[in-house]
N, C-alpha and C positions, 0 to 999 in steps of 0.2 A: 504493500500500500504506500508505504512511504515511496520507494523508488519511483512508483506513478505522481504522484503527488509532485515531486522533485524535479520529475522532467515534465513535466504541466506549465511548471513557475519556469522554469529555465524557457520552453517556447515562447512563452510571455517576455519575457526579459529581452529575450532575440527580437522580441515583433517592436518593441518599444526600440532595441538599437539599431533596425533598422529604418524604422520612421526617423530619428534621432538622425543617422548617419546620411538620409536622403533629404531632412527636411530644409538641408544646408543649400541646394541648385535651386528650388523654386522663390529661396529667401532671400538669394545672392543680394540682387539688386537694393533689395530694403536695407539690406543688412549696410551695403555699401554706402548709401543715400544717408543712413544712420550716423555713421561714422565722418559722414562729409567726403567719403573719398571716390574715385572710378572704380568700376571692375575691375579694366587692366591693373590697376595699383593696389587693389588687394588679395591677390592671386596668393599671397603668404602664408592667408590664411587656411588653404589644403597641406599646404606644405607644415606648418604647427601643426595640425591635428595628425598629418601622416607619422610624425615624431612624435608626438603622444602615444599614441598607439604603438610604435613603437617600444616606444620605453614602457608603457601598461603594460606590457605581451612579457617584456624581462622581468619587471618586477612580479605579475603575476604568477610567472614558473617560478620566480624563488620563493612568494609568500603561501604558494598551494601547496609545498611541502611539509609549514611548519606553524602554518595556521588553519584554523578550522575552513572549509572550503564555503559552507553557506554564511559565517560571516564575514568573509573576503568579497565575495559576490555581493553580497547587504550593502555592505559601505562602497563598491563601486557605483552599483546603480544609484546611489546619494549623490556622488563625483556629477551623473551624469544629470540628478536632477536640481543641483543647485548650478549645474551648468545652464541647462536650460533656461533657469528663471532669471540668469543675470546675462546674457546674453542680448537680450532685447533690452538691456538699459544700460548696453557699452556705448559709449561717445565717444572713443578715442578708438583706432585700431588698435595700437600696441594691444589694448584694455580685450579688443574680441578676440584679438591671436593669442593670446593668454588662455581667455576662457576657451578658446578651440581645442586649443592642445591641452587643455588639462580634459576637457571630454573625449579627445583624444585616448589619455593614460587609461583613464572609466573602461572606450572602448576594447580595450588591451586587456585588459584585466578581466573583466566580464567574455572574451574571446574564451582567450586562454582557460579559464578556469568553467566554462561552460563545455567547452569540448572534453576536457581532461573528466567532469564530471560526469559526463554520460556516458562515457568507456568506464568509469570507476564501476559506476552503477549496474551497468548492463552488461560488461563484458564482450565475449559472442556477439551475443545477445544485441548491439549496440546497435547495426546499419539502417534499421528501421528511421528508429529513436533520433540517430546523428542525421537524418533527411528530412526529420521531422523539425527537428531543430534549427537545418539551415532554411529548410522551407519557409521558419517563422520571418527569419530575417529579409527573405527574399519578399516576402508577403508586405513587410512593414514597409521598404524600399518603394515597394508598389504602390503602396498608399498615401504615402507622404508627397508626392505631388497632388495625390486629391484633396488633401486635408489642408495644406497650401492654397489650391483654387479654391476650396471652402470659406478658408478663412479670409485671404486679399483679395479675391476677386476674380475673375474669370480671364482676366490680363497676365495671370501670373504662366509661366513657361518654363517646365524642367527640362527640355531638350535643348534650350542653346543656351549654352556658355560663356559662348564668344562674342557675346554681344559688343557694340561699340561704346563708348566713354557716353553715356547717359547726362554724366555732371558736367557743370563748363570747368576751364581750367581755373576760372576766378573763385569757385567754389573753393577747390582746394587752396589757392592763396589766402583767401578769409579765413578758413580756417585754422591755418599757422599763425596766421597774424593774431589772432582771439584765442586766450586758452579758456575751452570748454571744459568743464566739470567730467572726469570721470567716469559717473553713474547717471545718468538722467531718464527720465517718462520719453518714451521713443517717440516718434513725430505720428505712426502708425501705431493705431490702438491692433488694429489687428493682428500686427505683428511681434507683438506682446502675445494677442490670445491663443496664435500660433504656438509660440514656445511656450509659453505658461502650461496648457492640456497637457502637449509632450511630457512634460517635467512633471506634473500633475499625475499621468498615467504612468511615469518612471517611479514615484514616490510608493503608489498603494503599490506595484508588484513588489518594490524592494521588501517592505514590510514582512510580506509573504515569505522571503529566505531567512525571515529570523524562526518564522514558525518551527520549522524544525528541530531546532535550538533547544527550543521546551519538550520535544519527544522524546521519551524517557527511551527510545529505540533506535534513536537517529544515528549515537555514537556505534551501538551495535549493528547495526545497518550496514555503516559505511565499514569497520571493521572486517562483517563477513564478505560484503564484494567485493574491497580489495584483496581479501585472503583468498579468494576464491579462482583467482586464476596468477599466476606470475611467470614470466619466462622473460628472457634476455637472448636476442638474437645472437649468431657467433660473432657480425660484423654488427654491433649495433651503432657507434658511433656513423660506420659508415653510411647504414642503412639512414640514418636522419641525415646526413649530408645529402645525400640523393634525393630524399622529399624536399630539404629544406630547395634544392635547387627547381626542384618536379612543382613546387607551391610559385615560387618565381616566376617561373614562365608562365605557369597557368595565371596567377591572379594577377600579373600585368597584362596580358591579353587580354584578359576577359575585363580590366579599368580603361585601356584602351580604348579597344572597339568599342564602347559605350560611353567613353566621352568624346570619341572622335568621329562618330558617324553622322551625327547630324552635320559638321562642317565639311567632311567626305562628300556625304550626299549631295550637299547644296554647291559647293565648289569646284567637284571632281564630276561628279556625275549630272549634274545641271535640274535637279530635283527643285521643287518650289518649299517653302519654310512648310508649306503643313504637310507634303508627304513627309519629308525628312523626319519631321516630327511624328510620323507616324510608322516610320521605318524604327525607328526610339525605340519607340512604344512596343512595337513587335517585336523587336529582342527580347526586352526588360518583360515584356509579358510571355510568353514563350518558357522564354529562363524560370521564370516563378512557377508558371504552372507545371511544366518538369519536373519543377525540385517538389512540388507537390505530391504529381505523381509518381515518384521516386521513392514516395515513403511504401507504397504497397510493390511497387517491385525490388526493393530492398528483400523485401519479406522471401521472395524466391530466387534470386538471383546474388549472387557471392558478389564482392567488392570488387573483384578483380574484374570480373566481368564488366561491371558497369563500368570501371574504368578502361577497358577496351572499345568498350559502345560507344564510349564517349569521346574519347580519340579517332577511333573512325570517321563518325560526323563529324568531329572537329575539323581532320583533315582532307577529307573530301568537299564540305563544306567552303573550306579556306582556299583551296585548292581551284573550286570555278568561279570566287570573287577575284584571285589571280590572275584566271585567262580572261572571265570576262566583265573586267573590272568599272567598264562603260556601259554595263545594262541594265535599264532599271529592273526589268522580270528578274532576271538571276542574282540582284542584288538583293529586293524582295524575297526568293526563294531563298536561297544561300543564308541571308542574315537571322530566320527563324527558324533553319536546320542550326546553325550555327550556336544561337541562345540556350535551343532545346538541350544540343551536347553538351554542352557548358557547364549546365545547370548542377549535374549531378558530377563533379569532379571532386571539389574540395571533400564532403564529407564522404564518400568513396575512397577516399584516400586515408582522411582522418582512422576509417572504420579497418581499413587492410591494412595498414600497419601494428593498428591492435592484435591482429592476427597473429601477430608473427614476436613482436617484442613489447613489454609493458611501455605505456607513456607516460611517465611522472611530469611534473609541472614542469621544470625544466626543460625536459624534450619537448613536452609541446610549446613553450614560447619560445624555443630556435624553431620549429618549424615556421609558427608562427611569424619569425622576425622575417625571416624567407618571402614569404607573402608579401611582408608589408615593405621591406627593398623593392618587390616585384612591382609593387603598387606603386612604387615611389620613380624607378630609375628606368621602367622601359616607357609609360607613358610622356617623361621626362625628357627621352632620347628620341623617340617616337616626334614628336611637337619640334621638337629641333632639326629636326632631318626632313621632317619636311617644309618649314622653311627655308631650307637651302635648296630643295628641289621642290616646285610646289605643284608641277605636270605629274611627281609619279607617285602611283600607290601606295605612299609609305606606309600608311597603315597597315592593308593588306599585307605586305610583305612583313612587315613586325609580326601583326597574326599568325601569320601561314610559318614564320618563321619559329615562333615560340611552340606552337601544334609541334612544329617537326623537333623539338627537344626531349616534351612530354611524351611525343609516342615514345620515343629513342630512350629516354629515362626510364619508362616504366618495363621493360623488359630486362634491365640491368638493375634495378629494384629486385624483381622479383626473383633474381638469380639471385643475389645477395640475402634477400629474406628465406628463402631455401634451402640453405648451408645448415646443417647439424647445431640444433638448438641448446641453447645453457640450458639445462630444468631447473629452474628455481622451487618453490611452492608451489607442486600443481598439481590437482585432484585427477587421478586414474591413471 
């Protein structure tokens, strides 16, 4: 009962970090206008939250070994709800790239220690549970631009990014010249009520991880599922070096292609702003509903598997935006095989290396940091190269190029998870 219970709150928790982590593109604007500053000039603040997260993801592999796991998780989700609430009454950038990257660490910490918890709990047992869990996140992602056009208005747009300098340049000279307060009431009530709900629906689930706390069964719970299985691959360090790289490529592809298709589409391919925007949408929906249906074919189908399903479509997929990188039908076609594969990677992976060697906190916030380099440094590379050439599909090509790492990694994974096991603690 408790373990249900446990991975209930935890889907909650994911659904809340992913409205949290998406409700930041439809806000852009406000948030910038807030601040006094342009888009272009405050791009810094992905980059602080991408380093939060970061450092969340180390901290929380070291404090999940030596603190209790549902009050780590408590006081994260607090990280992320008093983030929320001071957000919408930053006036200063420095003041929001502060509060980013500190919801940032929340993020990191609530990752880390969400994953590590549902292998503790379930074991085996976990692939379900691990797609059910990133399902939530995928789901929140999905709804935080609704709950955005809810709350600002029907103007608001989570597919372009790139929008142009909105402010005049006098704006931001007024506001060097005048030092503003701080903390202040945002100029947008709505954008208050925006973040406030988030933060508001971050607060009651936190509560929720203390409950356990008080179950006179909780300690012994978590005692007999981690007793319950242990083992230590022969290459274990190796075998995380290989995910930590297989996490790289996959989770910068996959931040990529989805924050560079709408300006692909519009640029590249000659699409008008509301197909692009609705080319978006078709990934990001795709991808969600996949990882949805991924929880019931979890149920029959082994880790490994999905993660070859999913390299396939990845790289077939990736393979005829390649050739035919000027058409809208196969752009269409391609982009929602593409999401669909996607969808089910990370937690396929999280769940098959459980397989093979325990993940203590530690391993998982180096897999973890993997990801979030990946997030940080091909999108990064990605933007810049195409720049210097702006005729050629450099997305495509980073996609197609990262696909062809993943497949290549996962078979030199699985040699390595194969090799003659340490037996630690292990029943039968």
């Amino acid at each position: 009962m408790l373990r249900w219970f446990t991975t209930v709150i935890l889907c909650l928790a994911f659904l809340g970090m992913g409205i949290s982590a998406s409700i930041l593109g439809p806000t852009f604007q406000d948030l910038a206008t807030n601040v006094n500053r342009n888009i272009s000039s405050l791009s810094e603040i992905f980059v602080g939250r991408a380093l939060g997260y970061l450092c969340g993801s180390v901290i929380g592999g070291v404090l999940l070994d030596c603190m209790n796991q549902f009050l780590l998780l408590g006081l994260s989700m607090w990280g992320i709800t008093v983030s929320s609430y001071l957000i919408p009454f930053c006036k200063t950038a420095v003041l929001l790239i502060v509060m980013m990257s500190a919801m940032g660490v929340s993020f990191g910490v609530l990752d880390t220690g969400g994953n590590v918890l549902i292998l503790t709990l379930w074991g085996d047992k976990s692939p379900p549970h691990m797609q059910a869990l990133h399902f939530s996140f995928a789901l929140g992602a999905f709804l935080a631009p609704l709950l955005a056009k809810l709350a600002l208005g029907p103007t608001v747009s989570a597919d372009n990014h790139t929008e142009p300098d909105f402010l005049p340049a006098a704006l931001n000279a007024s506001s060097e010249a005048t030092s503003d307060p701080l903390l202040a009431a945002p100029h947008d009530m709505n954008l208050l009520w925006a973040y406030a709900s988030i933060g508001t629906y971050i607060l009651i689930v936190s509560l929720l991880f203390f409950a356990p706390l008080c179950m006179k069964s909780s300690r012994q719970g978590k005692s007999t599922a981690s007793a319950q299985q242990s083992r230590r691959a022969q290459y274990h360090k190796a075998l995380l070096c290989l995910l930590f790289l297989f996490f790289f490529f996959y989770v910068g592809a996959e931040v990529t292609y989805g924050s560079f298709l709408f300006s692909f589409a519009t640029t590249h391919v000659g699409m008008d702003e509301r197909e692009a925007a609705g080319l978006n949408s078709i990934f990001w929906g795709t991808f969600a509903a996949c990882r949805g249906l991924a929880i019931f074919f979890a149920a029959c189908l082994r880790p490994a598997t999905m993660i070859v399903l999913s390299n396939i479509g990845s790289l077939a997929s990736c393979l005829f935006l390649v050739l035919f990188d000027r058409s809208p039908l196969c752009l269409w076609i391609a982009t929602s095989v593409y999401g669909a594969s996607m969808a089910t990677m990370f937690p396929s992976g999280v769940s098959w290396i459980e397989q093979y060697t325990t993940i203590s906190g530690k391993s998982a916030a180096f897999i973890l940091i993997g990801a979030a380099l990946g997030l940080m440094a091909i999108p990064a590379l990605t933007g810049d190269i195409q720049g210097q050439y702006p005729d050629l599909p450099v997305l495509l090509y980073a996609c197609f190029g990262s696909v062809i790492f993943t497949t290549v990694l996962f078979p030199m994974m699985y040699k390595v998870a194969t090799l003659p096991l340490r037996k630690g603690n292990r029943k039968g």
